[in-house]
C-alpha positions as a Markdown table, in Angstrom:
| # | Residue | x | y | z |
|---|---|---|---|---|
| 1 | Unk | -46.9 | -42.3 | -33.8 |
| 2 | Unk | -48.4 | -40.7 | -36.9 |
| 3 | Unk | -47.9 | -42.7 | -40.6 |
| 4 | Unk | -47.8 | -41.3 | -43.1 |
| 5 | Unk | -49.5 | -37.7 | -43.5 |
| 6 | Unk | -52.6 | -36.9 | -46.4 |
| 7 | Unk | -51.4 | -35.0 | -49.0 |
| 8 | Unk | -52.8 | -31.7 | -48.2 |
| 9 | Unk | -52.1 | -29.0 | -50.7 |
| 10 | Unk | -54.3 | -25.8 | -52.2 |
| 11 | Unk | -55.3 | -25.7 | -56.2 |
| 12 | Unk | -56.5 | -23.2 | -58.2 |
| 13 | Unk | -60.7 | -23.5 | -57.8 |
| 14 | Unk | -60.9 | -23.5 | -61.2 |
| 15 | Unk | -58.6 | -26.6 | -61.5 |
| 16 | Unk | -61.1 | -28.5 | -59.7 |
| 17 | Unk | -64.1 | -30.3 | -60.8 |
| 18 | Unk | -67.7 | -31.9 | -60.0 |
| 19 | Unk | -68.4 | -35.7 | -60.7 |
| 20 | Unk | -72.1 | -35.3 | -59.7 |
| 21 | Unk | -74.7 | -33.1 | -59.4 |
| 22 | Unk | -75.6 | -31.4 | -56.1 |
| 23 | Unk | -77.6 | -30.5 | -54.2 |
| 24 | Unk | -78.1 | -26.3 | -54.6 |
| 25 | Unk | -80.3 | -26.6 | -51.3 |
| 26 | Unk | -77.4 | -27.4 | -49.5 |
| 27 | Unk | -75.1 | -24.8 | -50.5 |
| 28 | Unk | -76.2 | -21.4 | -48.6 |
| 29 | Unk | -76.7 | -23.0 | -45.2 |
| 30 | Unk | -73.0 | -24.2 | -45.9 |
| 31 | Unk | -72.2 | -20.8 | -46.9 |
| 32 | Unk | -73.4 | -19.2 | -43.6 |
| 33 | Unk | -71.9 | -22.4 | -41.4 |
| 34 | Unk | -68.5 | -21.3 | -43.3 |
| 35 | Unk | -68.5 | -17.9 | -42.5 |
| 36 | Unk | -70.0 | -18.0 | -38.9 |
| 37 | Unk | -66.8 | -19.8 | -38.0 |
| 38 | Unk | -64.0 | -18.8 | -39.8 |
| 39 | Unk | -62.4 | -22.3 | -40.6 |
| 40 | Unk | -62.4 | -24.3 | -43.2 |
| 41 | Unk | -63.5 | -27.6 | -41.5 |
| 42 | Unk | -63.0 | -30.9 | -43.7 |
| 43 | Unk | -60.8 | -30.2 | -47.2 |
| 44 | Unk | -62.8 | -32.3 | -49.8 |
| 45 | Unk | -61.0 | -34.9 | -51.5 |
| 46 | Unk | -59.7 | -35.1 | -55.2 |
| 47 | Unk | -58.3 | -37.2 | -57.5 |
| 48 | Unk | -55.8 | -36.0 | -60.4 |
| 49 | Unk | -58.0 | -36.6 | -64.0 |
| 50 | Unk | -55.6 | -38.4 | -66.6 |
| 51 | Unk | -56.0 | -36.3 | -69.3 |
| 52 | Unk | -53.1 | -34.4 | -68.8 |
| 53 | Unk | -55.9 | -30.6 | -68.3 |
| 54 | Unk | -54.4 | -30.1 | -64.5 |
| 55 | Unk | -57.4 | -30.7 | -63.6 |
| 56 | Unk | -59.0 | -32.3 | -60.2 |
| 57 | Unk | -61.8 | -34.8 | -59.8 |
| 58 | Unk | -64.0 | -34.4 | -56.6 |
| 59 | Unk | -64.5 | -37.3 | -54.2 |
| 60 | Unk | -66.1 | -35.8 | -51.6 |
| 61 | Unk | -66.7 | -32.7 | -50.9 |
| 62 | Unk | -68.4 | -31.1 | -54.1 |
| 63 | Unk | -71.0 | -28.9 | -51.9 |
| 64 | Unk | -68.0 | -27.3 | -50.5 |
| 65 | Unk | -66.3 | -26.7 | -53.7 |
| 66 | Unk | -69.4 | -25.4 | -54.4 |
| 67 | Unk | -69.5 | -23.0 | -51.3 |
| 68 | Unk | -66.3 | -21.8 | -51.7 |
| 69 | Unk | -66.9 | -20.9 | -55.8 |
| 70 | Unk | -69.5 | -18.9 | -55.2 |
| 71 | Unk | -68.4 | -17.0 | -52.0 |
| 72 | Unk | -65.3 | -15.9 | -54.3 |
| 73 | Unk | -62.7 | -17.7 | -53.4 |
| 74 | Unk | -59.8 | -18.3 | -56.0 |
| 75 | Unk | -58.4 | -21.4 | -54.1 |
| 76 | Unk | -59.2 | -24.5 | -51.9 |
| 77 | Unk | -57.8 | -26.6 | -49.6 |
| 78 | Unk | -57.9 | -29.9 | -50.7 |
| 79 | Unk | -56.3 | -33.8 | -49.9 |
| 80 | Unk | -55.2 | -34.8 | -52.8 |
| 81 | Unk | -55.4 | -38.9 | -53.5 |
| 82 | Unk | -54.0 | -40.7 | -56.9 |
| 83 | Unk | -56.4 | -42.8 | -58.4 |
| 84 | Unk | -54.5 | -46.4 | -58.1 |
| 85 | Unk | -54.3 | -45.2 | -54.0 |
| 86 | Unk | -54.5 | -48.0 | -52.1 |
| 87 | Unk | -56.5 | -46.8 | -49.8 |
| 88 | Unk | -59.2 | -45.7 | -52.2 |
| 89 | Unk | -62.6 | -47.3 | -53.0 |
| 90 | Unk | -65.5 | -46.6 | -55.0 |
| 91 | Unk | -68.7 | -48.6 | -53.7 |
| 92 | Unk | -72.6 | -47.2 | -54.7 |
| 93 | Unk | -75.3 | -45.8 | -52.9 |
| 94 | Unk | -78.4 | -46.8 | -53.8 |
| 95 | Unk | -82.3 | -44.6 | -53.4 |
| 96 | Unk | -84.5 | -45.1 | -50.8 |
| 97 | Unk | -87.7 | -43.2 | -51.8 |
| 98 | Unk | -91.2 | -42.5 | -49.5 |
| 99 | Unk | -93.4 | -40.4 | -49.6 |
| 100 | Unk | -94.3 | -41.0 | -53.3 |
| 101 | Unk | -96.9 | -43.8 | -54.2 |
| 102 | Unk | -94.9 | -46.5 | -55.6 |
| 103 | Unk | -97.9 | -46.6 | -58.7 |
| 104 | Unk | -96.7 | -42.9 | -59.2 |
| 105 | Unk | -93.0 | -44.2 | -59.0 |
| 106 | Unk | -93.5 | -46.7 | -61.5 |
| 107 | Unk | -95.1 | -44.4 | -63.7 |
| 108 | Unk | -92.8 | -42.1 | -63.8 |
| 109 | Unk | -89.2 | -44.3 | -64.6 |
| 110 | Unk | -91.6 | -45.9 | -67.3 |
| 111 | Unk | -92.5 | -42.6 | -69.4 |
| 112 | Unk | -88.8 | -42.1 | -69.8 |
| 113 | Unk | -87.8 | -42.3 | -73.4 |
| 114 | Unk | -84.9 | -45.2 | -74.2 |
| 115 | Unk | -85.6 | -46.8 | -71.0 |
| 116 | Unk | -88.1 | -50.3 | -70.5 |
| 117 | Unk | -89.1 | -51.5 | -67.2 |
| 118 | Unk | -89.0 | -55.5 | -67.4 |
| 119 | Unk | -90.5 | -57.5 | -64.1 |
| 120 | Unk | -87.6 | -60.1 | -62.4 |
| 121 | Unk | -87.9 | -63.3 | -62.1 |
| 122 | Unk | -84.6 | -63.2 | -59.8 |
| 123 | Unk | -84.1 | -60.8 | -57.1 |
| 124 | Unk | -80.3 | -61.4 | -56.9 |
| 125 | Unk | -79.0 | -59.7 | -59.8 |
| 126 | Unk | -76.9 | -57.2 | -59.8 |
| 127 | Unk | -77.0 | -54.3 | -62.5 |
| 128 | Unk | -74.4 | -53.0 | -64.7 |
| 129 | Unk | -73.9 | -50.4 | -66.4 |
| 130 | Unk | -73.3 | -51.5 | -69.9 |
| 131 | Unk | -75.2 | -54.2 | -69.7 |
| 132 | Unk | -78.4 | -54.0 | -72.0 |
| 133 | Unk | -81.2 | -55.0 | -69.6 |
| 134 | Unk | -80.0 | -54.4 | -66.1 |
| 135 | Unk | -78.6 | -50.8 | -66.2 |
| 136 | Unk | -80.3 | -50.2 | -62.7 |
| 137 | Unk | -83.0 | -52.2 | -61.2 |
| 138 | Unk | -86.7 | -51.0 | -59.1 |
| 139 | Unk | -88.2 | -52.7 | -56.1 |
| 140 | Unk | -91.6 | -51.6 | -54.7 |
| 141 | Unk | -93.0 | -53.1 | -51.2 |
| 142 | Unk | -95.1 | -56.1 | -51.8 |
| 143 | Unk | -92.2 | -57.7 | -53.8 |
| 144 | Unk | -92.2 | -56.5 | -57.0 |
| 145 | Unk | -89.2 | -56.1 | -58.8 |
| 146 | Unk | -88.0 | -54.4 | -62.0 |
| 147 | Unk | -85.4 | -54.2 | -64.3 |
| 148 | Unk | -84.4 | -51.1 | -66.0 |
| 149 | Unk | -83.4 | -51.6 | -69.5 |
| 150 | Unk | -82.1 | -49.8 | -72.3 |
| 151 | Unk | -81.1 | -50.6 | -75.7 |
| 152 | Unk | -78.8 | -47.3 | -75.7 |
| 153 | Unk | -74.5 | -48.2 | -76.2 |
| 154 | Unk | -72.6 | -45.4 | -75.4 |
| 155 | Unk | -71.7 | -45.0 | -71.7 |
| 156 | Unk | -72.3 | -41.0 | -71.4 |
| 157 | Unk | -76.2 | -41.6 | -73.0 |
| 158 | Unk | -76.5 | -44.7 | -70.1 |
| 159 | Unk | -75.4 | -42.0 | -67.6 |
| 160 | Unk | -77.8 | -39.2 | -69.4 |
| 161 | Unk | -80.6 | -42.1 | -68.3 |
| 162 | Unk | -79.2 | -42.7 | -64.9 |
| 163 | Unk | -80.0 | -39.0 | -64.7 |
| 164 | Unk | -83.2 | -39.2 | -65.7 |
| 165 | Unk | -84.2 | -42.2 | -63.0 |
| 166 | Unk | -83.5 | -39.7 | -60.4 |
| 167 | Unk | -84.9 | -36.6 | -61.9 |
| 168 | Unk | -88.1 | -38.3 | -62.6 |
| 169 | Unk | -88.1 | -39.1 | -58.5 |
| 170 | Unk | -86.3 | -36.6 | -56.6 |
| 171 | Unk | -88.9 | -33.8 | -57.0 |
| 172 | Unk | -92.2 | -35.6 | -56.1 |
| 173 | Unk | -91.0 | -37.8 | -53.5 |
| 174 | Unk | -88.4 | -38.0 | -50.5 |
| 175 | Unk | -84.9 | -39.6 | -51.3 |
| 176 | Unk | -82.2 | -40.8 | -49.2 |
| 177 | Unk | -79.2 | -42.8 | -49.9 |
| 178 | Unk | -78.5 | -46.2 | -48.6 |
| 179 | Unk | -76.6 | -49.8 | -48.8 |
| 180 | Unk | -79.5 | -51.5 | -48.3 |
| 181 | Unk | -80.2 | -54.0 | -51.7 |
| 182 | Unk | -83.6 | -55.4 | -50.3 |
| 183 | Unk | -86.5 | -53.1 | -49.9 |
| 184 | Unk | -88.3 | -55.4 | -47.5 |
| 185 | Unk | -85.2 | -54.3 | -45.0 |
| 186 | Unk | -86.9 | -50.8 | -45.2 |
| 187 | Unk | -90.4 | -51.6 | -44.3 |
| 188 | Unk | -92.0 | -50.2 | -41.2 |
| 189 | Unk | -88.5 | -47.3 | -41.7 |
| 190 | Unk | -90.0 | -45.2 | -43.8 |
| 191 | Unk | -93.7 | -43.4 | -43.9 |
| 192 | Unk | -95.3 | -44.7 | -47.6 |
| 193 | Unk | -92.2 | -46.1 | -48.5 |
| 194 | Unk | -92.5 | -46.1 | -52.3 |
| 195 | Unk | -89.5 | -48.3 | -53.4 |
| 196 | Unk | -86.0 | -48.8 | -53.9 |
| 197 | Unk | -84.2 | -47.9 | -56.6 |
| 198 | Unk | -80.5 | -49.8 | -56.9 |
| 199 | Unk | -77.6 | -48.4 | -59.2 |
| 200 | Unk | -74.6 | -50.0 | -60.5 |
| 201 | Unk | -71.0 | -50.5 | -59.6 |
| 202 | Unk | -68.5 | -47.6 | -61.6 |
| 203 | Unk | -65.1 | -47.7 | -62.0 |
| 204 | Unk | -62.6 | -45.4 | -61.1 |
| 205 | Unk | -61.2 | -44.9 | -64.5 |
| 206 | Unk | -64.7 | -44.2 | -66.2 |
| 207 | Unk | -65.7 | -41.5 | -63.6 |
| 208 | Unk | -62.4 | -39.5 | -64.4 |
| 209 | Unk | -63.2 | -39.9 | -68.2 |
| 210 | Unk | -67.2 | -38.8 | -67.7 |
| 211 | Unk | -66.0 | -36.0 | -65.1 |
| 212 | Unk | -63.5 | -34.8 | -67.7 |
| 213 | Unk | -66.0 | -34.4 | -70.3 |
| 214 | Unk | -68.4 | -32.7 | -68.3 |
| 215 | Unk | -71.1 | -35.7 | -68.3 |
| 216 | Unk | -72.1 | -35.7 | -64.5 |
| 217 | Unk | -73.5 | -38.3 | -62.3 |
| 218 | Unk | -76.8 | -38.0 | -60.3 |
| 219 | Unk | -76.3 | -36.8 | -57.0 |
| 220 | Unk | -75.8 | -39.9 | -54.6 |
| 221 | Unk | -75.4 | -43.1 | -56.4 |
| 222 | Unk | -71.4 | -43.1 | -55.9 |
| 223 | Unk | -69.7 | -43.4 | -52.3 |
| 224 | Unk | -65.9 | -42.8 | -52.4 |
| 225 | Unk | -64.2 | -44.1 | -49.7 |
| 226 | Unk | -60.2 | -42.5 | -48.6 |
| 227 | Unk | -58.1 | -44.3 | -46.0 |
| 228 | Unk | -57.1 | -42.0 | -44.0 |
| 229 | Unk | -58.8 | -39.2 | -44.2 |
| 230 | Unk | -57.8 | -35.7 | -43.3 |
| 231 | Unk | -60.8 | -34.3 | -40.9 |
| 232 | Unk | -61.5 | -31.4 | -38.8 |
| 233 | Unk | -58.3 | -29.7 | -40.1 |
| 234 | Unk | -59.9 | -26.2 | -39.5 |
| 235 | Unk | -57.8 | -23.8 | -41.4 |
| 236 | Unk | -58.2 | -20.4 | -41.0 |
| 237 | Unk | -60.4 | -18.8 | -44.0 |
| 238 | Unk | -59.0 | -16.1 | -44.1 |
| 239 | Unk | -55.6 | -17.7 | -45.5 |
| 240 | Unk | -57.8 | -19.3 | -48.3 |
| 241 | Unk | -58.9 | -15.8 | -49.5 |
| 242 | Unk | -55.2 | -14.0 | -49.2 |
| 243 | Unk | -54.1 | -12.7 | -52.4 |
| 244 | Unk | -50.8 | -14.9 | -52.8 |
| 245 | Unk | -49.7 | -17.4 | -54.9 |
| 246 | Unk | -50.5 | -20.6 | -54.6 |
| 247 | Unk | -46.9 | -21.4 | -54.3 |
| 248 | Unk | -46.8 | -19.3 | -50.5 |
| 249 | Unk | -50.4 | -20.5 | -49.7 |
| 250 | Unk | -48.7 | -23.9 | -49.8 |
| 251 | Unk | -45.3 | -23.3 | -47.9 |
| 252 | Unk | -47.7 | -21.7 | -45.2 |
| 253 | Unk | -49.4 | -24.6 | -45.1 |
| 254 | Unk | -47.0 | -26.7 | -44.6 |
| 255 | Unk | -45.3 | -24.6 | -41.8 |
| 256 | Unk | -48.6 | -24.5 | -40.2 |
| 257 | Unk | -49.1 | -28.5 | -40.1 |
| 258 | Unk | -45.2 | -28.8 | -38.7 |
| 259 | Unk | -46.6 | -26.5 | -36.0 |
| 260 | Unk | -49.7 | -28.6 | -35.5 |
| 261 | Unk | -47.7 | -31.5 | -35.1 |
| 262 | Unk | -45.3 | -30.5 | -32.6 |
| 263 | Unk | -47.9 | -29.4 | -30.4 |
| 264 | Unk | -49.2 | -32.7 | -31.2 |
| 265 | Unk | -52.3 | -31.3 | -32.6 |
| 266 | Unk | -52.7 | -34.3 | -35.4 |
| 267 | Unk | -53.7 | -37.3 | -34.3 |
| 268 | Unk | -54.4 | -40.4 | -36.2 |
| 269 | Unk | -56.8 | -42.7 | -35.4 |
| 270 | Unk | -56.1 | -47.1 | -36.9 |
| 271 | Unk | -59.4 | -48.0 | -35.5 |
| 272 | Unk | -63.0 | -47.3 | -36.5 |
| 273 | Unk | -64.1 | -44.3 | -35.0 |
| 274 | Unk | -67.6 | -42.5 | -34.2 |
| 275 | Unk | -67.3 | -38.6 | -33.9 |
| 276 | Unk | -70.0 | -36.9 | -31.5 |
| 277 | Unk | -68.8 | -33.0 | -33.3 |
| 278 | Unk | -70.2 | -33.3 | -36.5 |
């Protein structure tokens, strides 16, 4: 028995917009993936901004966006979730970096201006984003731990620093995301692990607002979470780049998921489950 279907629907590209940055590295390979098969795979998620623009915050899925923006295309298939969704959660990712002597690492989140590296007494703590001291924290192997603190008020300049954390990292070392809180968990993982950087919790609400006026998160630090999610839908392309309205892209789109239905194509998965296709 299937529940209750995502909310699958095309918008205007230019109706939808980033909350991070990406990663440009990733976006020709994508491109070439795209083409090669002639489907559009996984719609990214968005969430309706609530500033009455039209406009579409991405969840997930911004390197596609991306893909699809630059190949031309004047629409996307998306799922659409509202932001009070019950089945929506926003947790953080936090940096694993190696690669990059943990001195150097140091060194580098230090000589950025507005920001003060202070040495913890407790490990526990847990940053937050408006708080003064605290806004994101540093661990190195050994023990060491840092918080990163700032004297700066208004969210957007907090987020301009949270920027500047990972800029000052991203290019001279490797980075990958993680849950992990404890950089001890990650010895012995990584080759010249250098440290671990955690971020703080966001709200929902706040990334709309920043999204809307164009102030952008580093890539990475924010993991949206959709229950359920709407995978390997594999639309044709070439219905994404017909020149109709989005008005018929939409009753197609429908008839096509009736169709998939009643050849019990769609299938919905309650439990946790690993896919082996990816």
């Amino acid at each position: 028995m299937i529940p209750n279907l995502p909310h699958l629907c095309f918008l205007p590209i230019d109706k939808v917009i980033i909350h991070e940055w990406h990663d440009d590295q990733r976006t020709p390979p994508l491109i070439e993936r795209i083409r090669e098969t002639g489907l559009f795979r996984n719609p990214p998620i968005v969430c309706p901004l609530q500033d009455n623009s039209g406009r579409y915050m991405v969840l997930d899925g911004a390197n596609r966006v991306t893909a699809l923006r630059e190949m031309g295309f004047p629409d996307v298939l998306v799922q659409v979730v509202p932001p009070d969704d019950a089945g929506l959660r926003l947790e953080n990712w936090n940096h694993v970096i190696w690669e990059l002597d943990s001195v150097e690492l140091l060194k580098g989140i230090r000589q950025i201006e507005g920001l003060n590296l202070v040495a913890m007494e407790e490990a526990d703590v847990e940053p937050n984003i408006m708080e003064n001291c605290g806004l994101a924290m540093a661990q190195i192997p050994g023990g060491k731990s840092f918080n990163l603190c700032t004297q700066a008020e208004e969210l957007v300049r907090r987020v301009k620093l949270l920027n500047d954390i990972v800029d000052s990292y991203k290019s001279r070392g490797r980075l990958d995301r993680t849950m992990v809180r404890e950089v001890k968990s990650l010895v012995g993982i990584y080759n010249n692990l250098s440290g671990l950087v955690i971020f703080p919790q966001f709200e929902i609400p706040d990334v709309l607002c920043l999204a809307g006026e164009g102030s952008l998160l580093p890539t990475g630090i924010t993991r949206f979470t959709v229950s359920p999610r709407a995978l390997h839908v594999n639309y044709p392309l070439y219905e994404l780049a017909a020149d109709r309205s989005i008005e018929e892209k939409n009753a197609d789109l429908q008839q096509w998921i009736q169709k998939r239905i009643a050849k019990k194509g769609v299938r919905y998965y309650a439990e946790a489950t690993f896919l082996y296709d990816e």
